[in-house]
Residue frames as qw, qx, qy, qz and C-alpha x, y, z in Angstrom:
[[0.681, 0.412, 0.603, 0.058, -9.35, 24.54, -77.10],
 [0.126, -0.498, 0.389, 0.765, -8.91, 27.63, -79.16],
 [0.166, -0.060, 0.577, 0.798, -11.74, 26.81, -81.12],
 [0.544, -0.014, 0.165, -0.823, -15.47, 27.30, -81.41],
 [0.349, 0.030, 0.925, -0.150, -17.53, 24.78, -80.45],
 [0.434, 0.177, -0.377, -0.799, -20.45, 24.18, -83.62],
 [0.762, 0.148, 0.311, -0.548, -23.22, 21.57, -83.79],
 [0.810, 0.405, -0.423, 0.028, -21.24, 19.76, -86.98],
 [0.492, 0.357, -0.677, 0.415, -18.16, 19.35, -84.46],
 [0.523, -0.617, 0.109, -0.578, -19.75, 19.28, -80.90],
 [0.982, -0.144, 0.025, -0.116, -19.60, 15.71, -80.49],
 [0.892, 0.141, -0.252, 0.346, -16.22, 15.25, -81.29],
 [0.030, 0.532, -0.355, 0.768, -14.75, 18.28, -79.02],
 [0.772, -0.442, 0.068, -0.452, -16.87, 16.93, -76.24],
 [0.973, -0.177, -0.010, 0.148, -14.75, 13.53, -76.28],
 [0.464, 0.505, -0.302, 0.662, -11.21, 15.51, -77.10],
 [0.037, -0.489, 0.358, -0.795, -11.76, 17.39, -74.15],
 [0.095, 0.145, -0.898, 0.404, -13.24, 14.17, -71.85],
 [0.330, 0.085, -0.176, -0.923, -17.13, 15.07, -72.40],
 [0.157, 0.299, 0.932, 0.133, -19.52, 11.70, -72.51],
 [0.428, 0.096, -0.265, -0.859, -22.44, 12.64, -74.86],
 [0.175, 0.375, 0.909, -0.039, -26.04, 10.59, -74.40],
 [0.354, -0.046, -0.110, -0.928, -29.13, 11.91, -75.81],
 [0.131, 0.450, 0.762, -0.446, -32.64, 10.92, -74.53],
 [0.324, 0.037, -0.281, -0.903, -35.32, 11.89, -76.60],
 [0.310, 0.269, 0.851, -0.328, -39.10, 11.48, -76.64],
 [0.380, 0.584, 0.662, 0.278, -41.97, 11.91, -79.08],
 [0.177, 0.044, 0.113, 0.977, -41.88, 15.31, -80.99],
 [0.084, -0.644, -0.671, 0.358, -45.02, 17.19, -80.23],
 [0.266, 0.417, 0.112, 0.862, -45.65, 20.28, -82.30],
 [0.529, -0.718, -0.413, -0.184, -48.03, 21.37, -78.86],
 [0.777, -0.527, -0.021, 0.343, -44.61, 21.10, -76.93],
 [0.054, 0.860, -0.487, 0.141, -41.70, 23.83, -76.48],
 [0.865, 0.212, -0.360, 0.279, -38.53, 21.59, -76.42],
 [0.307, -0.876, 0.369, -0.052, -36.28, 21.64, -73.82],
 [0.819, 0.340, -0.419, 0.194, -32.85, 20.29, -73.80],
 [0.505, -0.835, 0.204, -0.077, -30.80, 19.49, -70.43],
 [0.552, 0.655, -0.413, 0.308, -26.97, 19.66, -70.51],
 [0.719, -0.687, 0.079, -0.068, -25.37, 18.30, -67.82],
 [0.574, 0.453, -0.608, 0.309, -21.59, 17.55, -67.06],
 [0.801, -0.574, 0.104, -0.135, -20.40, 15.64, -64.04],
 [0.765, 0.411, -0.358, 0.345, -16.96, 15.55, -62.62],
 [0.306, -0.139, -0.504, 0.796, -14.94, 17.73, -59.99],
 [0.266, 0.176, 0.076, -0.945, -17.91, 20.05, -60.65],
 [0.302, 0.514, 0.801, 0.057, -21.39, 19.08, -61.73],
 [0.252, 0.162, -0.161, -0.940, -23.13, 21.92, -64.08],
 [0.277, 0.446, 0.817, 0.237, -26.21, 21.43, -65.75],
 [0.084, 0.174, -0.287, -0.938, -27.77, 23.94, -68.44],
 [0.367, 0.509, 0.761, -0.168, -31.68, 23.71, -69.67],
 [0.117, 0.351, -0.212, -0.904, -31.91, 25.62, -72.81],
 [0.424, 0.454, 0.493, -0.609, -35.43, 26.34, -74.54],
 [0.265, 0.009, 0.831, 0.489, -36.38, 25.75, -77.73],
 [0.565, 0.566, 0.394, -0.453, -39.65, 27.52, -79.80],
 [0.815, 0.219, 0.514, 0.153, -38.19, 26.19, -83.06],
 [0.508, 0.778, -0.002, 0.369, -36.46, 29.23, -84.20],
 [0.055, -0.733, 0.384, -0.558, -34.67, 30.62, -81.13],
 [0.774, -0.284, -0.519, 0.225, -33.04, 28.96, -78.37],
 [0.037, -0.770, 0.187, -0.609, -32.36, 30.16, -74.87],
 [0.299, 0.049, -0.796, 0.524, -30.81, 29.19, -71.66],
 [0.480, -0.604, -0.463, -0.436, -33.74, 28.91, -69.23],
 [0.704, -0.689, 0.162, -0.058, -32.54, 27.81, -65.95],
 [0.402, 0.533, -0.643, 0.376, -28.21, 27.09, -64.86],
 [0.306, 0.126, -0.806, 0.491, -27.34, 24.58, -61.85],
 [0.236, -0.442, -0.830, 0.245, -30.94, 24.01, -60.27],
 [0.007, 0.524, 0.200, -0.828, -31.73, 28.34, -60.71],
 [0.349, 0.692, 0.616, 0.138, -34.29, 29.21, -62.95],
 [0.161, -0.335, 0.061, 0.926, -34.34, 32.24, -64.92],
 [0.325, 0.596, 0.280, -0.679, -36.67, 35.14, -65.72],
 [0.569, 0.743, -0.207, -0.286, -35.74, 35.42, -69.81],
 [0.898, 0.421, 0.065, 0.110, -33.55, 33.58, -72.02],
 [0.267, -0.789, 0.208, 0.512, -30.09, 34.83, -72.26],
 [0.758, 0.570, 0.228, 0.221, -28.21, 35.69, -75.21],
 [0.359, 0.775, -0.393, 0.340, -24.68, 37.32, -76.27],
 [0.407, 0.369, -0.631, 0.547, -21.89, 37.41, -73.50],
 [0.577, -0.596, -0.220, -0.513, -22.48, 36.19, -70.03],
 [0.143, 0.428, -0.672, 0.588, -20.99, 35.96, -66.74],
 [0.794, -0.415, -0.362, -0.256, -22.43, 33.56, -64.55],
 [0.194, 0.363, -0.729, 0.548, -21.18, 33.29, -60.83],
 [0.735, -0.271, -0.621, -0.001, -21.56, 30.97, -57.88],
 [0.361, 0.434, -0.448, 0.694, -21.72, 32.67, -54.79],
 [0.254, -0.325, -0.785, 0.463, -22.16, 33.12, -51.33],
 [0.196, -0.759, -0.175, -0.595, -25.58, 35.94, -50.73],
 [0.525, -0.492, -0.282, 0.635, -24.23, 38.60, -48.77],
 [0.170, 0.973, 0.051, -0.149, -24.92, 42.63, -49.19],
 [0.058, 0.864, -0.290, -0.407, -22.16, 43.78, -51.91],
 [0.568, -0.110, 0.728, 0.367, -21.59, 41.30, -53.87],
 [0.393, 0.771, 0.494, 0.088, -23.47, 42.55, -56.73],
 [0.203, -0.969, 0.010, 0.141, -21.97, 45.76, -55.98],
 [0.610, -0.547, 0.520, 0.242, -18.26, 44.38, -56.34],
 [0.647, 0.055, 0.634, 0.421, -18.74, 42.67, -59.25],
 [0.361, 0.775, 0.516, -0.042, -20.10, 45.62, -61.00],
 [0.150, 0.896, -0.337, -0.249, -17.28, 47.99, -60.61],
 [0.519, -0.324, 0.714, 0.341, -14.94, 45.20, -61.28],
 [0.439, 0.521, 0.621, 0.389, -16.94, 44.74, -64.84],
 [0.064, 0.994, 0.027, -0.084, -17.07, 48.82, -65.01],
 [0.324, -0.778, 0.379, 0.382, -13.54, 49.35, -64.24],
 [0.289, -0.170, 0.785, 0.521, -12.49, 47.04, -67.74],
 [0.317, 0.348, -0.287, -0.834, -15.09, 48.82, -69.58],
 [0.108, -0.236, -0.942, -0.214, -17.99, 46.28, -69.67],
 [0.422, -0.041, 0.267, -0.865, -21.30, 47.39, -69.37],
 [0.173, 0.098, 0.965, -0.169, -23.88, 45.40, -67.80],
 [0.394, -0.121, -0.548, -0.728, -27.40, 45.02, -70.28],
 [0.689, -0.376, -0.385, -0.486, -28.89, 42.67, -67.81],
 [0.051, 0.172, -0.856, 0.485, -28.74, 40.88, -64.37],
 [0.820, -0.280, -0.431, -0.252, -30.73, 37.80, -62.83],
 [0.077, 0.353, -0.802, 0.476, -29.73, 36.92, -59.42],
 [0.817, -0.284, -0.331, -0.376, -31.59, 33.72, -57.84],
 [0.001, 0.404, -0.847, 0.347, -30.81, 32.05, -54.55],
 [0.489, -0.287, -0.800, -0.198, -32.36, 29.07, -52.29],
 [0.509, -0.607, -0.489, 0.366, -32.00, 30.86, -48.80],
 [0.059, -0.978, 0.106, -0.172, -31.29, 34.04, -47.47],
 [0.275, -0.722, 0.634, -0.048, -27.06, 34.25, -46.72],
 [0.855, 0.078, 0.511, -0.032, -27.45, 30.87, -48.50],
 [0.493, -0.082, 0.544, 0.675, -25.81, 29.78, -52.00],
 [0.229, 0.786, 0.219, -0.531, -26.53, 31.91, -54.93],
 [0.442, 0.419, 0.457, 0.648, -26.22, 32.30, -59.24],
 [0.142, 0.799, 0.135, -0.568, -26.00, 35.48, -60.59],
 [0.690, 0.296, 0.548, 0.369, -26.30, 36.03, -64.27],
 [0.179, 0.831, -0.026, -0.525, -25.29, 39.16, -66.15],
 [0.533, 0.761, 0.319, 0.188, -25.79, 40.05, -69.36],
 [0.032, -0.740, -0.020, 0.672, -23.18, 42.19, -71.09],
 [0.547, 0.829, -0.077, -0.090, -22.60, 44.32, -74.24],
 [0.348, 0.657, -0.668, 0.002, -18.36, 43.90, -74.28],
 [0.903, -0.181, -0.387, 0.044, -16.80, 40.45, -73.99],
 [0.685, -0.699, 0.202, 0.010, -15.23, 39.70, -70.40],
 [0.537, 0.574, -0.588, 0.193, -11.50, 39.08, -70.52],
 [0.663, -0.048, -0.581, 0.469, -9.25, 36.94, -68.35],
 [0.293, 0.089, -0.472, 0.826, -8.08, 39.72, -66.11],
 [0.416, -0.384, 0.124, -0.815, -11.62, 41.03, -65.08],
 [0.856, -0.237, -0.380, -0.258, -13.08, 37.17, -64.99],
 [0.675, 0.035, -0.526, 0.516, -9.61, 36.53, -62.66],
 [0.168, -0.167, 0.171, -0.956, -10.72, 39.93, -60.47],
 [0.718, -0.145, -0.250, -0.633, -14.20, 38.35, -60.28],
 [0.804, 0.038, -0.543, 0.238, -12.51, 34.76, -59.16],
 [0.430, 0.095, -0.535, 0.721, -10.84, 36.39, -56.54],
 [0.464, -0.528, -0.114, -0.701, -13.85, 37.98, -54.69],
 [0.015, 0.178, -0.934, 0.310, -13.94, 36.49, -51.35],
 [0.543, 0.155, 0.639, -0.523, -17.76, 35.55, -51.54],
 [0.701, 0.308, -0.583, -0.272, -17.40, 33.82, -55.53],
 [0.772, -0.275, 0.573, -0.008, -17.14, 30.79, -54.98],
 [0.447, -0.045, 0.625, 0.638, -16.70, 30.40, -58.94],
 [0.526, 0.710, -0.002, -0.468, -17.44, 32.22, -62.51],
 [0.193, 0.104, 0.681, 0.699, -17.34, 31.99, -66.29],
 [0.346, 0.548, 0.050, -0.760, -18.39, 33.22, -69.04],
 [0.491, 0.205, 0.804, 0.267, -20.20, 32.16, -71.91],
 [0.160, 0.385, -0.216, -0.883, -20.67, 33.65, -74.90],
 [0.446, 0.411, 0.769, -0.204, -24.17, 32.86, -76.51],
 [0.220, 0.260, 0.543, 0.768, -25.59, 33.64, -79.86],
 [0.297, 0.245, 0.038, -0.922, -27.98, 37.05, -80.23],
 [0.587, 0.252, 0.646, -0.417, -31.60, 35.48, -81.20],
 [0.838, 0.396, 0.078, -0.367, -31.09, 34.69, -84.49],
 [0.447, 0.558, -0.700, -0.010, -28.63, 32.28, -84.27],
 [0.818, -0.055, -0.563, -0.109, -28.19, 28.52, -83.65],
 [0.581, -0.679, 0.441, -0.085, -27.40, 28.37, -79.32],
 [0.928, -0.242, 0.214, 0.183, -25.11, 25.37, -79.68],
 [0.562, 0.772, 0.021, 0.296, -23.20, 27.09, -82.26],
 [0.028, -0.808, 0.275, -0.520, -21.58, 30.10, -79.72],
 [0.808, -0.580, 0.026, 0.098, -20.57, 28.04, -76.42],
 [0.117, 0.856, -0.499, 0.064, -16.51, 29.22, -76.20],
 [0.602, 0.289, -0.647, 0.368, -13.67, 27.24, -75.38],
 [0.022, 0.383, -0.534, 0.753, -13.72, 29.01, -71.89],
 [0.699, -0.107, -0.107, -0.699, -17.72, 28.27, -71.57],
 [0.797, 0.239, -0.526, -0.176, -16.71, 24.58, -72.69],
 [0.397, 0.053, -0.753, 0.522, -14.22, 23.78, -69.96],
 [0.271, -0.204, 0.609, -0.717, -16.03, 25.67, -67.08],
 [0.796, -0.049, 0.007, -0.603, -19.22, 23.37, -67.72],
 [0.793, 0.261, -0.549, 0.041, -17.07, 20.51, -68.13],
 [0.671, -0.718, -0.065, 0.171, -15.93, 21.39, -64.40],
 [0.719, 0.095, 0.099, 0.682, -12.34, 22.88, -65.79],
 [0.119, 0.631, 0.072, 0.763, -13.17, 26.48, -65.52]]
């Protein structure tokens, strides 16, 4: 895309890039924390649940895994098989291209079963580490998304790179 995706242009970068947009809404509730669920269905399904307390937004939960905290800035989100070192692997591989990791969530349904791992970092991920990361033999897939820092609009910060892998293209 090559360009940032923004709340004024969302809608029309969504259909450029094959996207169907519905919205579902119900009564506003100032009692109720909003949630919003993002889903894309295609060669991949994704789906995103991000939180709402009317100033900040935050991813909550990714593909059917809840998560502990919100996330925010640059993130690396992988699909993989749970198996001892994987965690391990992907850490020097984000060390070795100078990324340090700020956070990490890792949620599965079974033991040796599928698995999400989310990490937080502080430098953005480039091709050649995310393509190092890809090539793990227990990924099944990653991307990264790059999210706004809590005082900024979430829909705002979703990349190009973000954009396609949720679309199933990453």
């Amino acid at each position: 895309l090559g360009r940032r995706v923004t709340p004024v242009n969302a809608r029309v970068v969504a259909e450029e890039i094959g996207i169907g947009v519905s919205r579902v809404a119900s009564e506003q509730r100032d009692d109720v924390q909003p949630r919003f669920l993002l889903e894309s269905t295609g060669e991949e399904n994704h789906a995103v649940t991000v939180s709402w307390d009317r100033s900040h937004a935050g991813i909550v939960a990714v593909d059917r895994f809840s998560l502990e905290r919100p996330l925010a800035g640059h993130v690396l989100i992988t699909h993989h098989h749970d198996q001892p070192g994987v965690i391990g692997q992907l850490g020097t591989i984000l060390g070795r291209h100078g990324v340090n990791i700020a956070g990490m969530q890792v949620g599965r349904h079974a033991p040796r079963g599928e698995a999400l791992m989310v990490t937080n970092v502080d430098e953005e991920i480039l091709p050649g580490a995310l393509d190092e990361i890809k090539a793990c033999a227990a990924v099944e897939d990653a991307y990264v998304v790059s999210l706004p820092h809590s005082d900024e609009d979430a829909a705002a910060a979703l990349t190009p790179l973000g954009a396609a892998a949720l679309a199933g293209g990453g």
